[in-house]
Structures are given as C-alpha cells and as structure tokens.
C-alpha angles and dihedrals in degrees: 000000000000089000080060094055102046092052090049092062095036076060091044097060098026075062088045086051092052099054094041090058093036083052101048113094116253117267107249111243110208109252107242094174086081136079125265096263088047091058089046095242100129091094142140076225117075140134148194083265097049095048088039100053098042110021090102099052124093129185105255082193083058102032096100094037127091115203100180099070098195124097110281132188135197117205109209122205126199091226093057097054085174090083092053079068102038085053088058098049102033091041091130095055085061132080087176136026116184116193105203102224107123141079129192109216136173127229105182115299082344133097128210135175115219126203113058099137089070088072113120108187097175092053091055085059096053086048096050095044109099094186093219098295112100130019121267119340143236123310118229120234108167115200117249106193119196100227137208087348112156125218086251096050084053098046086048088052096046086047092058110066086196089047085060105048090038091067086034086061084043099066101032083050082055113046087037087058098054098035094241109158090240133306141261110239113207127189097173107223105345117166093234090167084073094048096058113169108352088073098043088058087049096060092042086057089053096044093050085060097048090045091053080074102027093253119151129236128218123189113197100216125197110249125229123276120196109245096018131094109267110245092201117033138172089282100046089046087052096048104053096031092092086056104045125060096202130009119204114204122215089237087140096068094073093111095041091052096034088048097122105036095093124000080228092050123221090238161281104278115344108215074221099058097039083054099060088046087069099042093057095069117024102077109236094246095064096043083103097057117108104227115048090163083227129150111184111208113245113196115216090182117078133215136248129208130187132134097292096061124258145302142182131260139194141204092281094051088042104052095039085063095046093058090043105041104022098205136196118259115226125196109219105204096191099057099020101238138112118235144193146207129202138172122219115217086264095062089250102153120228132189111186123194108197137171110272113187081246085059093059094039096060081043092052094047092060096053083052096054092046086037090235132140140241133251116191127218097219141331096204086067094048131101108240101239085066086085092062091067092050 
C-alpha cells in the first residue's frame, strides 16, 4: 500500500513537472540563418562572448548577394590560406579578387616578373564560378608589387621611353598568358608627386597594352597623412585617371605609420582620417561625379601597441585574446573604432585596436556617401560574418 502510494504521488509531481514545462514559454533560439544586422550585431556594444559566439557564422540567405554595390576588391595572400577559402564562398560580394603572388624585378636593363608557382589555375576556377546564383563573377587582378626598386631605378626607367614600354609588354604578355582580367600594380609608398610626367606616361604605356585586351588596370596609390608631404596628390589623380580604371588607396596602413605617436595608438584606420584622404585628391567640383574610379583600403588585420612599439594581428591572435583575457570593448566616437586593453602575467600593458563589424559598417557607410569603393587588406585576416555586411 504504501509502495502505491508513493508511486502515485511520484506520478502526481512528475505530472506537475510536465505542465509547468508545457506551459513555460519557449526559450527563444537566435536565428543564424540571418544576416548580422538582423541579429542585431552591428553595435557600438560588444563583447569577447558576443564575437566569440558568432564570429564564424554567415548568413547562407545573404551568402550570393552583394549588398555594397560599389566595386570591391579582396586581396588573397599565400600565408593566410583562409582567404583562399573565403574567395571561393563569398565569390558574389566581390567585384575583384587579387591573389598576391608576383614580383616585378630588374636585372639590368631587363625586367622579370617572379612568383609564378603560386598560380593556382584550378582555384581561379573555383573563384570565377558563380554556380548559378548571382550574375557574372569576380574578376582576377593579381598584384604585381615592384620590389626592392630604388628612387633612382625608377627615375632611370621613366628616362628610357623603350625601358617603359619593355616592363608595359611584360605585364600585358603575362596576364595575357594566364587569363587574369588584368592586374593591381603596386609601388608601395612611392613619391609619384616627384616623378611628375614621366610616370604618367609610363602608366599610360602600361594601360594601351591592357586595353588592347581588354584587360584593367589597378594602381595602388599612398593615402594622405596629415604633416607629410603628400605622395599623390589632385594633379597626379587627374592625370592618371584617363589611364586607370580604379585607384586603391592604402588607406589600411594608418596604425603601422602612426605606430609611435602614443604606446596606447590612436587607431587602425579613423573614419576621420580616411575622409580627408579622399578629399585630398578628388577637386571639390567633381565630388559630385558619379565615377571617381576610387577603391578605399580597408584593413581586416588590427593593430597592437605596447612599449615596445606595434605590431599587427590577425584573426588567430585576436580570437585567442579574446577567449584568455576577456576584455572590455570600448566604442571610440572620435575615430570610430572599439578598442581594447589587456595586461600579460608579467604586468606588460596592451591596447589593441581590431576590426568590429560596427567598425565596417561606419566604413562602409563612407564609401556610400563619396560612391567609392572598397579594397580589403586581406581576407585571410578577416572574421567570416564580415561578409554578411558587404
């Protein structure tokens, strides 16, 4: 008997148990399958949780469509294989994508470009392919970076009309040859402003032999840094605007050139600063136009300051920060970043200054207002959600 009635009222609560929980409202699971303003992550308030929780997750709804509809190009390393990947699933956000394999490089009075054995034909493939779910695809632009070229091997070149269009054949043979689109041309920081039009003529030789094949050309152009002579300035834009069909501008580089200035940093990248770069160059009477043929740098690598100077970081080094120290996230207002500090075991101070998704939003938003595009450094670097916001 009393067995009976111990299970009867095991029966009656275990019932209790049951309603309770029938009656209790579901919990509410967040929705992945949108995208990262949907989920409402696109915030001045974030946190170590919220990134780490989410960073890995895309929107698949959003995955073929591109929302920024200004050019944009991804730059690809081969020491971050990740963007090789991230080239391949997130093909439709981009209108470039730039593998950095080549070198131009002088050998005497001859030119020769290095890195071929990076070439991946078969990737291309994969990056050109839009599987039936958006209309056309990127377009591939390696880099070609002139590297370890002097002032004075510059000033020779642009002094010998058959030198120029010597390295100008070079590059159309090549990109002819692999079936690229046309090709980024990078000269790091050289001070085009001295070279005046010699080098303008140069370029122009350059860009008759890609048009010959319909192939673009991309000139990767210093940004403005307040206090220094300006390396590209209004007359050299104008000039070479007939020949190129986008400028990027390094507008990624602020913290590596800006590294001394505090031990805690003033940024990555100021919406400020990146402003005034632009408005350096384009004249105020043709801020209106439509076409400014004009690709802001967008770094997807932050940047960390101690003591001992800076140094850059990308999504490994962040992430793993972000798990040991958890942080608190700061919004910066003036420059339009977040920011973080952090202290080692042995007391060494840290402020770190990495991408947020509102910090590519409000990036995003200038390039919207000067109809520009946008030229990311690097996707291999990157957090993968980012692509919901392009």
């Amino acid at each position: 008997m009393v067995s009976a009635r111990r299970a009867f009222v095991i029966g009656l609560v275990l019932c209790g148990i049951l309603l309770v929980a029938l009656a209790a409202p579901p919990k509410k699971k967040e929705n992945k399958s949108k995208n990262v303003e949907a989920r409402g992550l696109v915030s001045e308030f974030t946190s170590p949780s919220s990134i780490l929780r989410n960073y890995a997750t895309y929107s698949p709804e959003d995955q073929y469509t591109k929302r920024f509809s200004n050019p944009t190009l991804a730059f690809v390393t081969p020491w971050n294989n990740h963007g090789y990947d991230v080239a391949k699933i997130f093909n439709a956000k981009f209108t470039y994508v730039a593998p950095v394999w080549f070198q131009v490089k002088r050998e005497n009075d001859r030119f020769v470009v290095k890195g071929q054995h990076d070439i991946d034909q078969g990737w291309i493939q994969e990056v050109r392919d839009n599987k039936g779910k958006f209309k056309g695809g990127p377009k591939i632009v390696p880099r070609y970076l002139f590297e370890n070229w002097s002032l004075a091997d510059y000033k020779e070149l642009l002094s010998r009309s058959d030198l120029m269009q010597s390295v100008a054949s070079l590059l159309s043979s090549e990109v002819k040859k692999y079936e690229f689109d046309g090709a980024v041309l990078d000269f790091s920081y050289l001070s085009m402003s001295d070279l005046g039009a010699p080098y303008v003529e140069f370029i122009a030789a350059i860009s008759t032999q890609f048009r010959k094949n319909k192939h673009e050309l991309i000139l990767v152009v210093p940004p403005y840094f307040d206090g220094a002579r300006s390396l590209f300035t209004t007359e050299e834009y104008q000039n070479l605007f007939p020949h190129v069909d986008q400028f990027l501008m390094m507008t990624y580089d602020y913290g590596v050139h800006t590294a001394q200035r505090t031990t805690e940093g003033d940024g990555s990248a100021p919406v400020h600063w990146m402003t005034q770069c632009l408005l350096n160059i384009i004249p105020p009477n043709q801020r209106g136009v439509k076409n400014h043929k004009i690709m802001l740098g967008l770094n997807f690598f932050g940047v960390q300051f101690s003591q001992q100077g800076s140094n850059a970081i990308i999504f490994r080094d962040y992430l793993e920060i972000l798990e040991h120290q958890q942080p608190t996230f700061n919004w910066n207002s003036n420059i339009q970043e977040h920011v973080f500090s952090y202290y080692t075991k042995n007391g060494q101070a840290y402020t770190v200054y990495y991408p947020t998704l509102k910090y590519i939003g409000d990036r995003l938003q200038l390039a919207k207002d000067f109809n520009v595009g946008i030229g990311i450094w690097e996707v291999g670097q990157g957090l993968d959600y980012f692509y919901d916001l392009f």
